[in-house]
C-alpha positions as CSV (number, residue, x, y, z in Angstrom):
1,X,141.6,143.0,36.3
2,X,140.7,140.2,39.0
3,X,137.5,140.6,41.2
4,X,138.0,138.9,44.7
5,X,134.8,137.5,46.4
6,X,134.3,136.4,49.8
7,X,131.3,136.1,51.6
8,X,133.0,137.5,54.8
9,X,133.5,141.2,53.8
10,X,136.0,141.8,56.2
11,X,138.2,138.4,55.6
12,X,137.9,139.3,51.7
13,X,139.1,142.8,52.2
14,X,142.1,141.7,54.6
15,X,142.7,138.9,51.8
16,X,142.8,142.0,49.0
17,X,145.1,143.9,51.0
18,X,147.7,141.2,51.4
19,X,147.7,140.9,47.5
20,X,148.2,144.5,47.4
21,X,151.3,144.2,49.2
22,X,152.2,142.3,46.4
23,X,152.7,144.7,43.7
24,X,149.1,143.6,42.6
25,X,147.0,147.0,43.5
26,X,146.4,147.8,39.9
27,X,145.1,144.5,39.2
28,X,142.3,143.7,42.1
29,X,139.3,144.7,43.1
30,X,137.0,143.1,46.0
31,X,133.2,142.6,46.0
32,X,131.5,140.7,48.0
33,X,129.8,137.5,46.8
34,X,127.6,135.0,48.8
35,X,126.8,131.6,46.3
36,X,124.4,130.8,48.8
37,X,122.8,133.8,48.5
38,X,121.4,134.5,44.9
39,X,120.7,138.0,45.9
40,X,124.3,138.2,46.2
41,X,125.2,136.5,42.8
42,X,122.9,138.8,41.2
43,X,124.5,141.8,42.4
44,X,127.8,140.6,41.4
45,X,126.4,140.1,37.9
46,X,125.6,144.0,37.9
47,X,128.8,145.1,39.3
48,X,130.8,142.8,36.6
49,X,128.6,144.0,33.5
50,X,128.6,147.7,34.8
51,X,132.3,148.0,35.9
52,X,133.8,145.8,32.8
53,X,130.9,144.8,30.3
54,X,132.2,141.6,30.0
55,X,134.0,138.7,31.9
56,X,136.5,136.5,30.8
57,X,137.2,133.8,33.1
58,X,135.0,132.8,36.1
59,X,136.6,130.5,38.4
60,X,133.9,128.5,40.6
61,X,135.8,127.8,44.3
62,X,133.7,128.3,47.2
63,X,133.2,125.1,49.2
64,X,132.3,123.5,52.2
65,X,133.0,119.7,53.7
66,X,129.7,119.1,54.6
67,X,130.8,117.5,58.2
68,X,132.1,118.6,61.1
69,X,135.1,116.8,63.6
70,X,134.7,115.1,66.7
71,X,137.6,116.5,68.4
72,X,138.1,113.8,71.1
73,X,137.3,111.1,68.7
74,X,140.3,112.4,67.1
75,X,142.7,113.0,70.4
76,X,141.6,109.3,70.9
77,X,142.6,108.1,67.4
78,X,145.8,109.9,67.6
79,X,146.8,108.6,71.1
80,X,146.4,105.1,69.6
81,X,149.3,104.9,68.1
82,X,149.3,103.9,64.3
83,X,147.7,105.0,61.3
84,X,146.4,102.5,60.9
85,X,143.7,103.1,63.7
86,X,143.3,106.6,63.0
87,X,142.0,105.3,59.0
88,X,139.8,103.0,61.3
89,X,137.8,105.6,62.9
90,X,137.5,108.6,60.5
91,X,133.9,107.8,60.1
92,X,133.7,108.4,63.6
93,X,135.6,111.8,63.5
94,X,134.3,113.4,60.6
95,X,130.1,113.9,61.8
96,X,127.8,114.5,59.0
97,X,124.0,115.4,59.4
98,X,121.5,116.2,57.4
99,X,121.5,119.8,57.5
100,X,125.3,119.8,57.2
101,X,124.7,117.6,53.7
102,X,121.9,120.3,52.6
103,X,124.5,122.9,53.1
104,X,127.0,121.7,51.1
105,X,125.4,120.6,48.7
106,X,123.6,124.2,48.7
107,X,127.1,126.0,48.3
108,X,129.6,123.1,46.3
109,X,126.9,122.2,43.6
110,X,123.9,124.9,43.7
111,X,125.8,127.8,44.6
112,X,128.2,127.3,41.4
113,X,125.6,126.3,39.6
114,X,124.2,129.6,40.0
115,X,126.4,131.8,39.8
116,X,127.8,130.4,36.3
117,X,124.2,130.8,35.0
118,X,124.1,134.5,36.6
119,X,127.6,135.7,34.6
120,X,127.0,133.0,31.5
121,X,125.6,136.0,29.5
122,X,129.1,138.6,30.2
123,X,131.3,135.4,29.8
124,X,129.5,135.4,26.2
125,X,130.6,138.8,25.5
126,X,134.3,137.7,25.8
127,X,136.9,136.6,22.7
128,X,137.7,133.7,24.8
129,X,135.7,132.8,27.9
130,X,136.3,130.1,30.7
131,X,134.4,128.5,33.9
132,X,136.9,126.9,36.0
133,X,135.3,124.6,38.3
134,X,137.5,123.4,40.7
135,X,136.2,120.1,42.4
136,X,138.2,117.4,44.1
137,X,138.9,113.5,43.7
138,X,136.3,112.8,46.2
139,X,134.0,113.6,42.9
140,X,135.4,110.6,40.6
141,X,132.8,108.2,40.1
142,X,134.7,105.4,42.1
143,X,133.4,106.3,45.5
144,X,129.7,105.8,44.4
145,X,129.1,101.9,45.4
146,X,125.9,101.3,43.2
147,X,126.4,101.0,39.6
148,X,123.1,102.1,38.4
149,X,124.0,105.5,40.9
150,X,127.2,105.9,38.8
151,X,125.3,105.3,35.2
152,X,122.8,107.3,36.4
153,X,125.5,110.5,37.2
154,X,127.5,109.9,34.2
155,X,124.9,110.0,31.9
156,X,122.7,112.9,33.1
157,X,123.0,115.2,30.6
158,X,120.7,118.2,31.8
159,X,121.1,120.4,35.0
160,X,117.4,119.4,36.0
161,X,118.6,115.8,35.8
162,X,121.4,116.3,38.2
163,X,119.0,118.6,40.1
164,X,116.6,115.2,40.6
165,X,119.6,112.8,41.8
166,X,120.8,115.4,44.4
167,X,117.0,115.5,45.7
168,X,116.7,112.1,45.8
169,X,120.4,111.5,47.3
170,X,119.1,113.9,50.1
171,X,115.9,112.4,50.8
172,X,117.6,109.4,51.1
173,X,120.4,111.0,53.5
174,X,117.1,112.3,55.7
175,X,115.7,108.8,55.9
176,X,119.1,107.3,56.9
177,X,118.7,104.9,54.0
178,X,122.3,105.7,52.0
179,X,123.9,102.5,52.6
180,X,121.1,100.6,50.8
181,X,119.9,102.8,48.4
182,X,123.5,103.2,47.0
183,X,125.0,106.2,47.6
184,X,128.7,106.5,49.6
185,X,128.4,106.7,53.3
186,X,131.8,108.9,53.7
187,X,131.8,112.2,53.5
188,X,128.2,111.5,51.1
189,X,127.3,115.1,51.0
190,X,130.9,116.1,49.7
191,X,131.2,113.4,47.8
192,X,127.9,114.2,46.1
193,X,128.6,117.8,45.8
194,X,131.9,117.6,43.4
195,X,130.3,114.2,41.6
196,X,127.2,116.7,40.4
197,X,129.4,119.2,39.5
198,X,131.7,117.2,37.2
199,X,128.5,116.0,35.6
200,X,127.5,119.8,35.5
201,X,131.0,121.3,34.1
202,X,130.8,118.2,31.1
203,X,127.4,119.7,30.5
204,X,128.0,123.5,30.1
């Protein structure tokens, strides 16, 4: 049995349905799931132990791109011509602010973060249990300039020492001191985001 979350009810439910039409009916069931929202992780917890007593595999996928587009930056960029000029000004179509880069980190590090700590206890319970994190290869260490930034994520080996570089990389972000104090200035919050959770999934 596979339990579908969403955080939009409704969008989760239409998603459920299309499997359904699959031949998959037996096999699904939605609930709704927020990773934001620990009261929401917290009731999925219940559901799971009460419904199943155990879990199996948890598969960590909610994210968010912690930016948002500049439409006509990227009409302009396209009119130009080349690709060339539309690498040239992603950093002025992609928009990032700081309570964009709170949010994703909220939902792509803390809200996995959380809910694999919430069903940690049922995955336990199983013969053979699995977290699947799925991050992206915006989180290899590469795209972090400093080398005492990357040392400093690969070698944290506790979630409250992760916890403290994300604080820090967002004070930092709120103080528009990135560039000098290390951290990437490209899709940062992102980037951020799946670089702490590799450093979290190599510590579970």
């Amino acid at each position: 049995m596979v339990v579908l979350t969403a955080r939009d009810e409704k969008r989760g439910l239409e998603a459920l349905e299309k499997l359904k039409e699959s031949g998959l009916s037996d096999h699904l069931v939605f609930h709704r799931l927020d990773v934001a929202d620990p009261a929401t992780i917290t009731c999925l917890a219940d559901f799971v132990k009460n419904r199943f007593g155990k879990l199996d595999i948890l598969v960590n996928n909610a994210g968010i791109g912690g930016s948002t587009m500049n439409h006509e930056a990227l009409k302009a960029a396209k009119v130009s011509g080349t690709e060339a000029d539309v690498e040239a000004v992603w950093s002025k179509v992609l928009i990032e602010t700081y309570e964009l880069a709170e949010e994703c980190l909220k939902i792509n590090y803390y809200g996995a973060k959380t809910t694999a700590e919430a069903l940690i206890p049922l995955l336990q319970l199983s013969d053979s249990p699995r977290i699947v994190n799925i991050s992206s290869s915006m989180g290899k260490l590469q795209y972090i300039p400093s080398e005492q930034r990357k040392e400093a994520l690969r070698d944290a080996d506790t979630g409250e020492k992760i916890d403290e570089l994300i604080t820090e990389f967002l004070k930092d972000f709120k103080e528009g001191s990135l560039e000098s104090k290390g951290w990437p200035t490209f899709l940062s919050a992102y980037t951020i985001s799946k670089v702490a959770m590799n450093a979290y999934t190599r510590i579970l």
